[in-house]
N, C-alpha and C positions, 0 to 999 in steps of 0.2 A: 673100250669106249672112247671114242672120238669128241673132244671139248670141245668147243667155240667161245670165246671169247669178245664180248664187244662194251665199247666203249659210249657214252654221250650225255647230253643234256637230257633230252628227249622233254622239251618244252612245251604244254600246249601239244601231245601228241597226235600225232596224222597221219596218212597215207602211207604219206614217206618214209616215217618210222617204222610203219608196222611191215612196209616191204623190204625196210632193211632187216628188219628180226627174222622175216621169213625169210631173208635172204642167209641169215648165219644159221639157222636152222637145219635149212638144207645142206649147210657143209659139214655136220655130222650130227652126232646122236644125242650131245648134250648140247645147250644153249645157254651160257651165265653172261648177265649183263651186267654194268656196272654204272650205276646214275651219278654223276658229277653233282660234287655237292652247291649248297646254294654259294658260301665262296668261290668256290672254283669257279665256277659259272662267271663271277661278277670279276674277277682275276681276268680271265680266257677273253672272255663278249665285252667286254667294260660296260656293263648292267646287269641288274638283278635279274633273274628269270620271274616268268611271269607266276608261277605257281611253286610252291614250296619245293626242298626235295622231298620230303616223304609223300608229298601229293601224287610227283612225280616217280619215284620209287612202286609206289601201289599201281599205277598204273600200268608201270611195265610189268608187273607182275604178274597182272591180270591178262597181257598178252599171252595168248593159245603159244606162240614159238619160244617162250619164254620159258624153261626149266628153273634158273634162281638168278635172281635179281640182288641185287646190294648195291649202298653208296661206298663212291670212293671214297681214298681217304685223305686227307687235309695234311697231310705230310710229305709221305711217300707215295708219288703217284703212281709208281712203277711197283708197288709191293702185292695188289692185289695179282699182278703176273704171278707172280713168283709163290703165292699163295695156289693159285689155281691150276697154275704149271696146264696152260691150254696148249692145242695142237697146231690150234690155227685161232689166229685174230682176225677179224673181221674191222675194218675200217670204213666210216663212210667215205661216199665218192666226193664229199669235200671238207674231212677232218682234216684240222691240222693240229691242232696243239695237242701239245705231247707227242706228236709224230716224230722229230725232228730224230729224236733219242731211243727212240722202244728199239728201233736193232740192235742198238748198243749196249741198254737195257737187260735185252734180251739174251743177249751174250754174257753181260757182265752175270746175272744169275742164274746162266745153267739152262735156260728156257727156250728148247729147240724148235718152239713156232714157229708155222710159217706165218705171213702177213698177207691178207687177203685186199681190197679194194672193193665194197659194193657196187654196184651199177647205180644208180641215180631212175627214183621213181619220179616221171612227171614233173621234174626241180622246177617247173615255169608256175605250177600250181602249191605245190606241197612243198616249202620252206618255213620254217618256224619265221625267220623273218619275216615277212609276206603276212603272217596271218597273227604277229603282234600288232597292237592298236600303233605304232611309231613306224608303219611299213618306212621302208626306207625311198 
């Protein structure tokens, strides 16, 4: 069975989200995502998300591409790898943080992933930024 892996906020969820889930979907059989908690978020974006994590958590859950869902964890950001030992990771087309280190990561614990890059749904419409009340 083929894992997938993905990583995000998923704020205020949309389009773009749900084409990124479909998009790890399709890259194999299983789909686990991983909701960043409300620190990390406020660490990462320098503000709070707009909706709790568990808000956020339920709702990706509730996405059809969705197999299992959980929050990160507020230590080790890289442990949920190495718990889940995926095949492939899925990256949004404009993740960074935590990016800089997950090869190295990935190496340091044995976790032969490959790293993926989504495509970008409609980014002119569907950006959580855009559709916070603070558009930029």
């Amino acid at each position: 069975m083929k894992t997938v892996l993905s990583f995000g906020t998923f704020d205020l969820l949309h389009p773009g989200h749900e084409d990124f889930l479909r998009q790890g979907r399709a890259l194999g059989d299983r789909l686990v995502v991983v909701v960043a908690r409300d620190a990390t978020v406020s660490d990462v974006k320098g503000h709070a998300p707009e909706q709790s994590e568990t808000a956020r958590l339920e709702r990706v859950r509730a996405c059809p591409s969705v197999d299992e869902a959980r929050l990160g964890s507020l230590d080790d950001k890289y442990a949920v790898v190495e718990d889940i030992r995926p095949d492939v990771i899925l990256l949004g087309y404009d993740q960074e943080a935590f990016v800089d280190r997950l090869e190295e990561a990935l190496k340091d614990r044995g976790v032969p992933a490959t790293i993926e890059r989504a495509k970008p749904f409609h980014p002119e419409l569907y950006k959580t930024s855009y559709l916070r009340n603070d558009r930029p």
